[in-house]
C-alpha positions as CSV (number, residue, x, y, z in Angstrom):
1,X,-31.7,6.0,-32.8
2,X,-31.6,2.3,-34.4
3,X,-29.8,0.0,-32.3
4,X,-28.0,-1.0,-35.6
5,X,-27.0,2.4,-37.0
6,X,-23.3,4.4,-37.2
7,X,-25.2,7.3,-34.9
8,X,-25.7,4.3,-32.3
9,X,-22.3,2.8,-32.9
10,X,-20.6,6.1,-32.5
11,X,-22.6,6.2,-29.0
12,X,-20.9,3.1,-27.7
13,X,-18.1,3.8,-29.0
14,X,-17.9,7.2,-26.8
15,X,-19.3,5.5,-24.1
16,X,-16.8,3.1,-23.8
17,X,-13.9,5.5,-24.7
18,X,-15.2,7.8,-21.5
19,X,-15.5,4.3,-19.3
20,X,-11.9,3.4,-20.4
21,X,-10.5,7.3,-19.2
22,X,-12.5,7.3,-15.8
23,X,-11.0,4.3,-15.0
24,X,-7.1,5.2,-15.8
25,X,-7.8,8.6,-13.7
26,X,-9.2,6.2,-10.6
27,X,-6.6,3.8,-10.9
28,X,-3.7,7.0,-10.7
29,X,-5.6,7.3,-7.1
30,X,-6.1,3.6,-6.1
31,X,-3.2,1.5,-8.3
32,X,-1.3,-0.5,-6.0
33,X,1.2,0.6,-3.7
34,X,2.8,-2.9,-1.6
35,X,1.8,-6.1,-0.4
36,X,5.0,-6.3,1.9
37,X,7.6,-4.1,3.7
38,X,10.1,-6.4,5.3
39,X,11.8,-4.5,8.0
40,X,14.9,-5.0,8.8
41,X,17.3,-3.7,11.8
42,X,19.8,-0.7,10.7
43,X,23.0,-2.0,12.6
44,X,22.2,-5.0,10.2
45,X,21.2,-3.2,7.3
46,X,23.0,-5.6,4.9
47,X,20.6,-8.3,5.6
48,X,17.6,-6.1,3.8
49,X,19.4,-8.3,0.5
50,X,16.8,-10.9,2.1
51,X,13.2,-8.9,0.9
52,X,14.7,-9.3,-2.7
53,X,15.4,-12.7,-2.3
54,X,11.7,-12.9,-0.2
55,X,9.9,-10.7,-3.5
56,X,9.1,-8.0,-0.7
57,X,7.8,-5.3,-2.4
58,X,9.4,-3.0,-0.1
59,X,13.2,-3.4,2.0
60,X,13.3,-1.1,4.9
61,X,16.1,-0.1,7.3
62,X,14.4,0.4,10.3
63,X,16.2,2.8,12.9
64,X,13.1,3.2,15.6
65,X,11.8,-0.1,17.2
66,X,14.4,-2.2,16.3
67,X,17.5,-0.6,17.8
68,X,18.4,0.5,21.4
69,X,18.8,4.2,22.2
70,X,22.2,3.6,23.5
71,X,23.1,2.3,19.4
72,X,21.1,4.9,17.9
73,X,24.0,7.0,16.7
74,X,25.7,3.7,15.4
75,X,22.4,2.6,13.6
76,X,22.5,5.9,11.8
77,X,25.7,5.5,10.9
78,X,25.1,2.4,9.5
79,X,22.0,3.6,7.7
80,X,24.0,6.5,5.9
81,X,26.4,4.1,5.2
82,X,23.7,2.1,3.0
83,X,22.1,4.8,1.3
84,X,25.4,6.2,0.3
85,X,25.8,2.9,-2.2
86,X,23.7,2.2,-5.3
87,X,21.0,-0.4,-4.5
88,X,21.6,-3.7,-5.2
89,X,17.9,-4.9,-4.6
90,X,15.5,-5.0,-7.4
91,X,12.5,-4.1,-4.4
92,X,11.9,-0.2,-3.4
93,X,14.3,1.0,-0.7
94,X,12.5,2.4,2.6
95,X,14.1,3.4,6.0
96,X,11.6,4.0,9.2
97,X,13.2,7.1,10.9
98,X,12.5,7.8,14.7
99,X,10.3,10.0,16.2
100,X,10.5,13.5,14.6
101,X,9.4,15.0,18.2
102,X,13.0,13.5,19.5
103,X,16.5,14.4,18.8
104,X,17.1,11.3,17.3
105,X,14.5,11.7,14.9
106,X,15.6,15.2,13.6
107,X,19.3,13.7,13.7
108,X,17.9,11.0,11.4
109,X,16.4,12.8,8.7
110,X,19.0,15.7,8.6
111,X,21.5,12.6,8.0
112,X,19.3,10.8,5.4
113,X,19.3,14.6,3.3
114,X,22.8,14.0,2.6
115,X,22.8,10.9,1.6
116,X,23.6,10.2,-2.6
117,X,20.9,7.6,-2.7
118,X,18.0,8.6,-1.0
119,X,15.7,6.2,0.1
120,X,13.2,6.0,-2.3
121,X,10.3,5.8,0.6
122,X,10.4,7.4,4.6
123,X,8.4,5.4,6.9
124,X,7.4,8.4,10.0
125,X,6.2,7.4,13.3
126,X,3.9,8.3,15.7
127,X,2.0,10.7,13.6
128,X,-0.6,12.5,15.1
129,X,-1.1,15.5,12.5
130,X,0.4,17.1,9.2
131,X,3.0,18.6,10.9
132,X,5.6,15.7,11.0
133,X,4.8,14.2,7.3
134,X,5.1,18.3,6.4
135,X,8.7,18.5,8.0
136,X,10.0,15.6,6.4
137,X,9.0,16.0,3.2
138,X,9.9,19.6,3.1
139,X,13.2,18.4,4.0
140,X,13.7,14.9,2.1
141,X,12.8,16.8,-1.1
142,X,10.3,15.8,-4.4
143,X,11.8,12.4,-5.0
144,X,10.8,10.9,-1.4
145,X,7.6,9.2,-0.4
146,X,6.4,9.1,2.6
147,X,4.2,6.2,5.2
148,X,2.6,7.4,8.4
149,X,2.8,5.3,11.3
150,X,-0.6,5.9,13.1
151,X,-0.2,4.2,16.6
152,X,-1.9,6.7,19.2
153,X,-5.1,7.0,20.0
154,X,-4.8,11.0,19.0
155,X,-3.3,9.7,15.8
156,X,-6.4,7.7,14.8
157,X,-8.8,10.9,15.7
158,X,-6.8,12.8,13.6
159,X,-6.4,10.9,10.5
160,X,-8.8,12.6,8.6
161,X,-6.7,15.8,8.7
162,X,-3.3,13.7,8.6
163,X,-4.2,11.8,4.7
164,X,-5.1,15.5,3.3
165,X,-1.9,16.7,4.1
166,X,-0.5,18.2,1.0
167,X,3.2,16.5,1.5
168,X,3.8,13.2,-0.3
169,X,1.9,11.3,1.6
170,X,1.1,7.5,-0.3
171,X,0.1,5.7,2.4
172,X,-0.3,4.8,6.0
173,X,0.4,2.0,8.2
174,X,-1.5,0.8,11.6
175,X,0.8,0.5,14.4
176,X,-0.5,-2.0,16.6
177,X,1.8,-2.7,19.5
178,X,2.2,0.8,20.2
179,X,-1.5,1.4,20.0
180,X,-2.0,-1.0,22.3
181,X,0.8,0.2,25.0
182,X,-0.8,4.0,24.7
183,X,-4.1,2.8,24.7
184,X,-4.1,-0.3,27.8
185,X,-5.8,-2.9,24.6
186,X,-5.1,-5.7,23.6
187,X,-2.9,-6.2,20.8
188,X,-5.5,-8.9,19.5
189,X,-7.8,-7.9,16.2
190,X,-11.0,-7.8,18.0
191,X,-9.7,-5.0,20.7
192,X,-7.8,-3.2,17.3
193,X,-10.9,-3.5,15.1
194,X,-12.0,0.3,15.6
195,X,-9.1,1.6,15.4
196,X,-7.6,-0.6,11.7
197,X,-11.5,0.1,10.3
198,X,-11.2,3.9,10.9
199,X,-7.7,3.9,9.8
200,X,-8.4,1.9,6.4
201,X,-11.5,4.2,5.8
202,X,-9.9,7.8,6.1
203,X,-7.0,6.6,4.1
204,X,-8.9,5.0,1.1
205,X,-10.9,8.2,1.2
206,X,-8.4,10.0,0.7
207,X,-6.7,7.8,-2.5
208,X,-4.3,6.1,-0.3
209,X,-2.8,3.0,1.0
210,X,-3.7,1.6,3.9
211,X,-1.4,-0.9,5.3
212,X,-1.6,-3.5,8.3
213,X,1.2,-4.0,11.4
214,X,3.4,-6.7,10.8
215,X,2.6,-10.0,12.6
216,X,5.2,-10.1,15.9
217,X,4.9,-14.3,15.9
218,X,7.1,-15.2,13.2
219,X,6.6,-19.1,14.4
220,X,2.7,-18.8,13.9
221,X,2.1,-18.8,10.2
222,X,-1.8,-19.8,11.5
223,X,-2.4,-16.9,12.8
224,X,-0.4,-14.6,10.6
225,X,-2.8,-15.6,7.6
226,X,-5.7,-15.4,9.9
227,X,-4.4,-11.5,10.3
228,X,-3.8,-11.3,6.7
229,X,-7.1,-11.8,5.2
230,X,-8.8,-10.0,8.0
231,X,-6.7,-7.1,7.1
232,X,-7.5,-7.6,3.4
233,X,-11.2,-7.9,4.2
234,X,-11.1,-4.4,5.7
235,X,-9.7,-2.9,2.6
236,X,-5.8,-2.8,3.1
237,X,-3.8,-3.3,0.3
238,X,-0.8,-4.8,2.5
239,X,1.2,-5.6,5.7
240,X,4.4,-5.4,7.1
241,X,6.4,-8.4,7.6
242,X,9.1,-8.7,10.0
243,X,11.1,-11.9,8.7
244,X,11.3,-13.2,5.5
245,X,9.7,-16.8,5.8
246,X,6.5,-14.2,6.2
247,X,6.3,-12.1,2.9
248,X,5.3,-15.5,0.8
249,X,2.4,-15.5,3.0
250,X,1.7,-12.5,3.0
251,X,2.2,-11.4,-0.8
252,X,-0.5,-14.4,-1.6
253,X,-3.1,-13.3,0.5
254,X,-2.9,-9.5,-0.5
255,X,-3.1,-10.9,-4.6
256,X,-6.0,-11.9,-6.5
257,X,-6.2,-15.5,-7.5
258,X,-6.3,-16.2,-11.0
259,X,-10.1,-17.3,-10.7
260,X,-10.5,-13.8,-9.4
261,X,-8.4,-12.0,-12.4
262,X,-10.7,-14.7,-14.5
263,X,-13.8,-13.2,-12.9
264,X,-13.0,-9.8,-12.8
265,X,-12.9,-10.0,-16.7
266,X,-15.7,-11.4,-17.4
267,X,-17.2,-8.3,-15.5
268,X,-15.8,-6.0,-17.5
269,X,-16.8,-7.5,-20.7
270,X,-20.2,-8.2,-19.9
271,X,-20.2,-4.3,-18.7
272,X,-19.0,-3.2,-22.0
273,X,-21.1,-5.5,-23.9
274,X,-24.2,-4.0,-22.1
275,X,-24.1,-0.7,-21.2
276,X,-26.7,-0.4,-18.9
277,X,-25.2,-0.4,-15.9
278,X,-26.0,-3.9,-14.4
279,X,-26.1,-7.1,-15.7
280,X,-25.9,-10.9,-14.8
281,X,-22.6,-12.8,-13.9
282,X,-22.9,-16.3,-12.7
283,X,-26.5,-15.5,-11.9
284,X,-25.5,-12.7,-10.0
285,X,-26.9,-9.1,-10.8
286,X,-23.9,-6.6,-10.6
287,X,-24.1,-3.3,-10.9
288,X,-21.3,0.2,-10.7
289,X,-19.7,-0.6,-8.1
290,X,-18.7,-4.3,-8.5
291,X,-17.4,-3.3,-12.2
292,X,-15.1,-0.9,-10.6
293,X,-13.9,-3.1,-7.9
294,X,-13.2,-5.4,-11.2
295,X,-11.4,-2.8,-12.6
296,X,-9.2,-1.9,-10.1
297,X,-8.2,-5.6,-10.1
298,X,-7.4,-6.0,-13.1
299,X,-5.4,-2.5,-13.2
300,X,-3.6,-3.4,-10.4
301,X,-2.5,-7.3,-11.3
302,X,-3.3,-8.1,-14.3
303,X,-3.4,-4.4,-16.7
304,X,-5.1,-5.3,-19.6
305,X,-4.9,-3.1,-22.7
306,X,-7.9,-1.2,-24.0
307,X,-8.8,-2.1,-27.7
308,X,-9.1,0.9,-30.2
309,X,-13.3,0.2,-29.8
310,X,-13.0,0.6,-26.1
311,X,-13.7,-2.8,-25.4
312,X,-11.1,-4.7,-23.3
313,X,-8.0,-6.7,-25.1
314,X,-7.4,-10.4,-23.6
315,X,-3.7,-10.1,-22.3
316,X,-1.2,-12.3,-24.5
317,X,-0.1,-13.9,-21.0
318,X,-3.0,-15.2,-18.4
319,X,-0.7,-15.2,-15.6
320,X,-0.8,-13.4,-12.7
321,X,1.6,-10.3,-11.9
């Protein structure tokens, strides 16, 4: 076939067609999910106002951690209270519920079933199997996502079987301080490494999200970003925040820069334009799976639109999302 013929320009022309529609079916798995949850106390729900005003990508009314048991009832009050209004936040609306193997927890989600405006995501703790995320969503209905808390040491053996659950399970979250209480560590990142790395691998196997504990210090902004990038670095997509002042902080760190939405175009050009499979990029020789790691990228931030050749359109707007 002559590089120059219609047969040869029909090839690419497939070619990059079929790149173009593996990639939308990967990015279904692996788009984004959140950068931030800001968690906020349900006897104070009417605070969660603050993640809009913060650009959390997620305000959740948390009735575990946060409140005593002896205001539990009150909290979920409160909480039922909340979702029984229309939201007045732009951000998704989440609530963490309490342990489904307590009363409190079953009280919790029976209560959140009635409510007129469901929370559009259920944060679950303690999960150590299927069962829990199976319960909930069999109860919460179709419309309802759900996070696992994995934060026992039986939760991060079974993690494997816990992401292939068939409820709607989108992601998971690392619970660090009560993974260090069950466990005797350290709540430091060099005790916590196993565990985060085995967390962030089952769950990204299995097309989800994985997503970091929130940083406890809110005076510490240091080491917050320190625990931000090393969560990045390991492959989650975001953390949980637990004032406002931190979701700046941590929205940054968990988006590209626009050098890196720069870069990850030129990728996909130069992977177009070739079509071998590899090629140089600033004198680097890239190959499958830095192209796909571009293209995730730019799916997730930036969404570029494919050209009718298959080649990829410059956005009218450089900026990032």
């Amino acid at each position: 076939m002559r590089p120059g013929s219609a047969h040869a320009a029909q090839s690419r022309h497939f070619n990059s067609e079929r790149v173009v529609s593996r990639w939308v079916v990967n990015m279904k798995k692996f788009s984004r999910y959140c950068r931030s949850i800001l968690f906020t106390p349900a006897l104070v729900a009417e605070r969660s106002v603050n993640a809009d005003a913060a650009d959390a990508d997620i305000a959740l009314i948390d009735l575990e951690d946060s409140v005593a048991a002896i205001h539990k009832a009150e909290a979920r009050n409160r909480a039922v209270a909340f979702f029984s209004r229309p939201p007045i936040t732009s951000c998704r609306r989440a609530v963490r519920i309490n342990n489904l193997g307590s009363a409190d927890g079953l009280l919790d989600l029976l209560a959140l079933c009635g409510c007129p405006y469901k929370p559009e995501v259920v944060m679950v703790p303690k999960v150590e199997s299927p069962r829990d995320l199976e319960i909930a969503g069999s109860l919460l209905g179709d419309g309802v996502e759900l996070i696992a808390i994995i934060e026992t040491p039986l939760g991060i053996e079974n993690i494997s079987a816990t992401v292939s659950t068939r409820a709607r399970l989108t992601a998971t979250i690392f619970g660090a301080a009560d993974f260090a209480l069950t466990t005797g560590m350290s709540i430091d990142w060099q005790s916590q490494h196993y565990a985060r790395s085995r967390l962030a691998t089952a769950t990204r196997g299995a097309g989800l999200h994985p997503l970091d504990s929130p940083w406890f210090d809110v005076r510490d902004t240091e080491g917050l970003t320190i625990a931000a990038r090393r969560a990045r670095e390991l492959g989650y997509s975001g953390m949980g925040a637990v004032h406002p002042c931190q979701v700046p902080i941590i929205n940054e760190i968990f988006s590209p820069s626009q050098d890196d939405i720069d870069r990850a175009r030129r990728l996909v050009a130069a992977s177009a334009r070739d079509g071998s499979g590899i090629c140089l990029i600033d004198g680097i020789a890239v190959g499958a799976p830095f192209i796909e790691s571009a293209r995730r990228l730019l799916q997730e931030f930036d969404a570029p639109r494919p050209m009718a050749t298959g080649y990829y359109a410059e956005p009218a707007n450089m900026g990032q999302a």
